[in-house]
C-alpha positions as a Markdown table, in Angstrom:
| # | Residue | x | y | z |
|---|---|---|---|---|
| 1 | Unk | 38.4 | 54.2 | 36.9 |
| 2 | Unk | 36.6 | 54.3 | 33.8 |
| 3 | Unk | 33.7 | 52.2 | 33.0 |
| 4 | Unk | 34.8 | 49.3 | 29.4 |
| 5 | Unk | 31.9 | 49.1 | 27.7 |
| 6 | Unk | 31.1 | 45.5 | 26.8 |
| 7 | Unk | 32.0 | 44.4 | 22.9 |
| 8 | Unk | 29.6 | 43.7 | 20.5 |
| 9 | Unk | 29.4 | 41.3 | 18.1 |
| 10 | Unk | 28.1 | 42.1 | 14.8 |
| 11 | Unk | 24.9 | 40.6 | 13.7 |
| 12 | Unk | 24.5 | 42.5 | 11.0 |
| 13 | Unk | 24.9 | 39.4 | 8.6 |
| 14 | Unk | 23.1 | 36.4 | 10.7 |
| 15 | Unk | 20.1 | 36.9 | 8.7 |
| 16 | Unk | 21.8 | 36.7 | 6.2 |
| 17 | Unk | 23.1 | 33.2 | 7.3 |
| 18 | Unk | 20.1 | 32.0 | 8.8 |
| 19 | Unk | 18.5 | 33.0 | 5.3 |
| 20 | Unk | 21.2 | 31.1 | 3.8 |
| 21 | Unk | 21.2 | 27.9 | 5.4 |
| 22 | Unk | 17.0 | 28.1 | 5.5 |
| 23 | Unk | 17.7 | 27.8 | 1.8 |
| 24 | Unk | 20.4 | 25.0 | 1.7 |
| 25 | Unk | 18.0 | 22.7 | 4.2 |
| 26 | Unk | 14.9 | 23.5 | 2.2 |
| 27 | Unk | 16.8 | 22.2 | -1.1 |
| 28 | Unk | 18.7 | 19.0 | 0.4 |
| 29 | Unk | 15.6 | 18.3 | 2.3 |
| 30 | Unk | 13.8 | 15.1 | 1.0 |
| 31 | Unk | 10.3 | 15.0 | 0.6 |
| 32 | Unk | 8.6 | 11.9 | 1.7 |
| 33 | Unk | 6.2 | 10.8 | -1.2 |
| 34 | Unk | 2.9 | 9.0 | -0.1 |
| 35 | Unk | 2.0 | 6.2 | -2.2 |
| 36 | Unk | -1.5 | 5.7 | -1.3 |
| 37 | Unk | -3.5 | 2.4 | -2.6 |
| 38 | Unk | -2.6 | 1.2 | -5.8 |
| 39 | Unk | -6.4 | 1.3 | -6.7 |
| 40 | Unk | -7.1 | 1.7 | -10.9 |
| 41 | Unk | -10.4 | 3.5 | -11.0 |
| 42 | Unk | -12.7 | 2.5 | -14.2 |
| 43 | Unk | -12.9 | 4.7 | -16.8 |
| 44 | Unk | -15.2 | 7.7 | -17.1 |
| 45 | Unk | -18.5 | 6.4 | -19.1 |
| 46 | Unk | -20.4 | 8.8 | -21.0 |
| 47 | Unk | -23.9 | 7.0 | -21.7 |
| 48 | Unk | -26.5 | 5.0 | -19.3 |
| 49 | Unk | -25.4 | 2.3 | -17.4 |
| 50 | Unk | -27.0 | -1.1 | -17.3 |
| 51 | Unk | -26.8 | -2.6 | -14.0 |
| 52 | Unk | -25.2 | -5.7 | -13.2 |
| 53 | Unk | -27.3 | -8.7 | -12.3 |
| 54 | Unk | -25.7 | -11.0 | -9.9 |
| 55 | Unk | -27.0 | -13.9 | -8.0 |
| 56 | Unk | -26.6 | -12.9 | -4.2 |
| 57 | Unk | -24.8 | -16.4 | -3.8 |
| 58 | Unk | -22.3 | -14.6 | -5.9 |
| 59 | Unk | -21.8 | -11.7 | -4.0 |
| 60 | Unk | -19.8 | -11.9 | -0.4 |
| 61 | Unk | -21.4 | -8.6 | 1.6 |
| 62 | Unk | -18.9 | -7.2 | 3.8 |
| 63 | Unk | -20.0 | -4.2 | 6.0 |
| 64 | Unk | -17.8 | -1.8 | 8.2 |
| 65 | Unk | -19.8 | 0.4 | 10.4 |
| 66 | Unk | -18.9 | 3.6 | 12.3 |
| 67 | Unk | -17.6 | 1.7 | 15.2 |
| 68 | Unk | -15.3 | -0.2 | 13.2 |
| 69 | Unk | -17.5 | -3.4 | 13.3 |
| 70 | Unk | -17.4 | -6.2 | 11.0 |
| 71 | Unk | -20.6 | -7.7 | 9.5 |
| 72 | Unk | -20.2 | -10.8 | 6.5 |
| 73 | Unk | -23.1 | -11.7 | 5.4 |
| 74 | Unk | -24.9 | -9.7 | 8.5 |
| 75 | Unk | -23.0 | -12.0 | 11.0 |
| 76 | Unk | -20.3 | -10.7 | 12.8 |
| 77 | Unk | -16.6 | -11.7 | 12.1 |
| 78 | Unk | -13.2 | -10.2 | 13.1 |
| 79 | Unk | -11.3 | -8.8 | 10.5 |
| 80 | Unk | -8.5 | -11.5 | 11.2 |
| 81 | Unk | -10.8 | -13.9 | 10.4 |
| 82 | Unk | -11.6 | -12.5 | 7.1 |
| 83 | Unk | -9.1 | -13.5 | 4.7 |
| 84 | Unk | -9.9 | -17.1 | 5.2 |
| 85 | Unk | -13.8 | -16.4 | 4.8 |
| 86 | Unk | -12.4 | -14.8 | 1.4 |
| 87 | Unk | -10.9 | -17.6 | 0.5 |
| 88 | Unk | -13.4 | -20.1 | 1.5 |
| 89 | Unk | -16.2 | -17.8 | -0.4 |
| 90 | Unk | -13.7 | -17.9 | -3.8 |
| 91 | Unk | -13.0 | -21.5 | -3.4 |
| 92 | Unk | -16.4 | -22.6 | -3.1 |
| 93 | Unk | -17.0 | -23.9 | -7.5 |
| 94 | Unk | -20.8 | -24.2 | -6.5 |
| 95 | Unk | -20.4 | -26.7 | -3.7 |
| 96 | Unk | -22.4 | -24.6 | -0.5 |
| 97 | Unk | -25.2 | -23.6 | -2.3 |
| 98 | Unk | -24.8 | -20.3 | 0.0 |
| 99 | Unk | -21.3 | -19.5 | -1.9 |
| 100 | Unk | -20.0 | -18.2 | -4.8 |
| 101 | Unk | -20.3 | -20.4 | -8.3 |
| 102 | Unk | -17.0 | -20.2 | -9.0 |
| 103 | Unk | -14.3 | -17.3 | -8.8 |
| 104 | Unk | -14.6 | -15.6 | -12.0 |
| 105 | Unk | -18.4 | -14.9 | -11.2 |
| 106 | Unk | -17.6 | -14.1 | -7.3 |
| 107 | Unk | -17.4 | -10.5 | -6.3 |
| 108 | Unk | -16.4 | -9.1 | -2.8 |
| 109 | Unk | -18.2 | -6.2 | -2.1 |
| 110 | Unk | -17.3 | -3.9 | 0.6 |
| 111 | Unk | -19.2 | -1.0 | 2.0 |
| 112 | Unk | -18.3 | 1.2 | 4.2 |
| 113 | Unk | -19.8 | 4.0 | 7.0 |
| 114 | Unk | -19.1 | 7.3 | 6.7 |
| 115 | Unk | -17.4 | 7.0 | 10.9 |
| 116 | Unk | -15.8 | 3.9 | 9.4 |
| 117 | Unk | -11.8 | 4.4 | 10.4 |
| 118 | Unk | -9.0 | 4.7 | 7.4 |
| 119 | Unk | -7.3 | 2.2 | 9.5 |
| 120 | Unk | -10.1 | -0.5 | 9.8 |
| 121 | Unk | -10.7 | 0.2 | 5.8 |
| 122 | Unk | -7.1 | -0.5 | 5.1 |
| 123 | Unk | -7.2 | -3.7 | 7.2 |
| 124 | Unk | -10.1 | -5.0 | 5.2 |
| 125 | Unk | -9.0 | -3.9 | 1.9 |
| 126 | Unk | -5.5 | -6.0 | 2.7 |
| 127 | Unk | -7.3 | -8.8 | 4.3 |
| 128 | Unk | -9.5 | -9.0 | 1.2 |
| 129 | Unk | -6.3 | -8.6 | -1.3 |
| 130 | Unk | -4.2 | -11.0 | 0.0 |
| 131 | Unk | -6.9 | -13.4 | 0.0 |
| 132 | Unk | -6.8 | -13.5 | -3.8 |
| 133 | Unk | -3.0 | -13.4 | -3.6 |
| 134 | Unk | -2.7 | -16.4 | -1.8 |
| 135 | Unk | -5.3 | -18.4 | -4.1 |
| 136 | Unk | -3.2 | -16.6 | -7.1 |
| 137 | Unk | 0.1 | -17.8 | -5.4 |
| 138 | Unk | -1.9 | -21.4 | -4.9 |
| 139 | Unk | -2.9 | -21.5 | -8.5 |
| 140 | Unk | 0.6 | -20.6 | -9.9 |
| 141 | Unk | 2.0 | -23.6 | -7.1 |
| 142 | Unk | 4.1 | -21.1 | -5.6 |
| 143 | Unk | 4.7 | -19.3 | -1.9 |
| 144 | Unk | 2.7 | -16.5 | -1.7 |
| 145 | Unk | 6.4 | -14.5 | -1.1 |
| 146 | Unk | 7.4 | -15.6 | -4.1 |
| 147 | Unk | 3.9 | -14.2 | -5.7 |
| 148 | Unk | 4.5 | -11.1 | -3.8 |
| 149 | Unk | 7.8 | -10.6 | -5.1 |
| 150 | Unk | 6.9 | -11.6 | -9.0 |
| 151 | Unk | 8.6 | -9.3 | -11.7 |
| 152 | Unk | 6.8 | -9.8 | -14.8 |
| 153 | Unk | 9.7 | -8.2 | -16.5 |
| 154 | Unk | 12.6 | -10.8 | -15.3 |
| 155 | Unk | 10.1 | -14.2 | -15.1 |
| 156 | Unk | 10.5 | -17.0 | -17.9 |
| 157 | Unk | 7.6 | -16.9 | -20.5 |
| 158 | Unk | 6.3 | -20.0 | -18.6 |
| 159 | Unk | 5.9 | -17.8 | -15.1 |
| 160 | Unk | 4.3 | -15.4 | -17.3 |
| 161 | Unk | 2.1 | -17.5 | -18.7 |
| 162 | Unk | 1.1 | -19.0 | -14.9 |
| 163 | Unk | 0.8 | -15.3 | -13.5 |
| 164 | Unk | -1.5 | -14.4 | -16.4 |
| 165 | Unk | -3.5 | -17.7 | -15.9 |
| 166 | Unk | -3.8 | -17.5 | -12.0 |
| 167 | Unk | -5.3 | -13.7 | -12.6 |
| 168 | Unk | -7.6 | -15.0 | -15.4 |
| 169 | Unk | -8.5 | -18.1 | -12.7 |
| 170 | Unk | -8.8 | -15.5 | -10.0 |
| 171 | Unk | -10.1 | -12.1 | -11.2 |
| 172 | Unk | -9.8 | -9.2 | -8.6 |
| 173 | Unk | -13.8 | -8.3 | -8.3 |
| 174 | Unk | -13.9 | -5.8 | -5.0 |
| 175 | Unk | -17.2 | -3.3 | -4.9 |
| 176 | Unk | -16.7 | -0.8 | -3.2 |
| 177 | Unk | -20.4 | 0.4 | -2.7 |
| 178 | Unk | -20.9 | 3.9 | -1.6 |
| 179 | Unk | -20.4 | 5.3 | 1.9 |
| 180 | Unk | -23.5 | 5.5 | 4.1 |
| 181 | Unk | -24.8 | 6.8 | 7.5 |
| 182 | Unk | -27.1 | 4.8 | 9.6 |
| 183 | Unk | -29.7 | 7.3 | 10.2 |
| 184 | Unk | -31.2 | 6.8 | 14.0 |
């Protein structure tokens, strides 16, 4: 009896397939897009710079160091606990001689070590933000959702008007001082 020999399938044009559905994935495909923070960065200055004088009463020192470690004015706090601090350090109108004057002259400044975790600098950065946002919402006598959700473009001249005043009462002042190591 004579041997069959097996058929074969043609595979001449599989690469062409696989080419062509490498291309119809690789156009359908969507992209994710990263937002990142929503940080404006100041504009680039061309002559000296004065520094700023601040009272230190004014400033609220917040330190994040390679181990993730909180320090507020060189006393450790858990970040959970920081939003409130926040608040209590904007709210302050001069009463604790220790604390801010009043908002419009507070600024939070937030330094950070080089080991410092994009995580734990995220945490803080939000902790920090929605203090403000809640003293906004407060000012404005809404729920902070409703703050959250505020579209200057659809709200009544008289919402307008309260946003605009609740930023004026509650500037966002956040210094980000440059990154350091802690030499040993």
């Amino acid at each position: 009896m004579a041997k069959r020999t097996p058929m074969e399938v043609n595979a001449g044009s599989m690469a062409d397939i696989s080419f062509l559905l490498l291309i119809f994935f690789l156009v359908t495909t969507q992209i994710p897009n990263e937002k990142g923070l929503p940080i404006l960065l100041p504009p680039k200055r061309t002559g000296e710079i004065d520094p700023v004088k601040l009272k230190d009463r004014n400033v609220l020192t917040v330190i994040v160091n390679s181990k993730n470690q909180l320090l507020v004015e060189r006393e450790p706090l858990r970040i959970s606990d920081l939003q409130q601090t926040t608040i209590d350090f904007l709210e302050n109108e001069g009463r604790d001689p220790e604390s801010s004057d009043s908002p419009q002259k507070a600024v939070v400044s937030i330094k950070t070590d080089r080991g410092t975790s994009y995580d734990t600098y995220l945490k803080v950065m939000d902790k920090v933000q929605a203090a403000y946002n809640t003293l906004r919402a407060k000012h404005m006598d809404i729920p902070l959702a409703a703050y959250l959700a505020f579209d200057k473009k659809k709200a009544s001249k008289t919402m307008k008007d309260k946003y605009e005043a609740a930023k004026k009462a509650y500037p966002l002042r956040i210094s980000e001082a440059e990154q350091s190591t802690v030499e040993k």
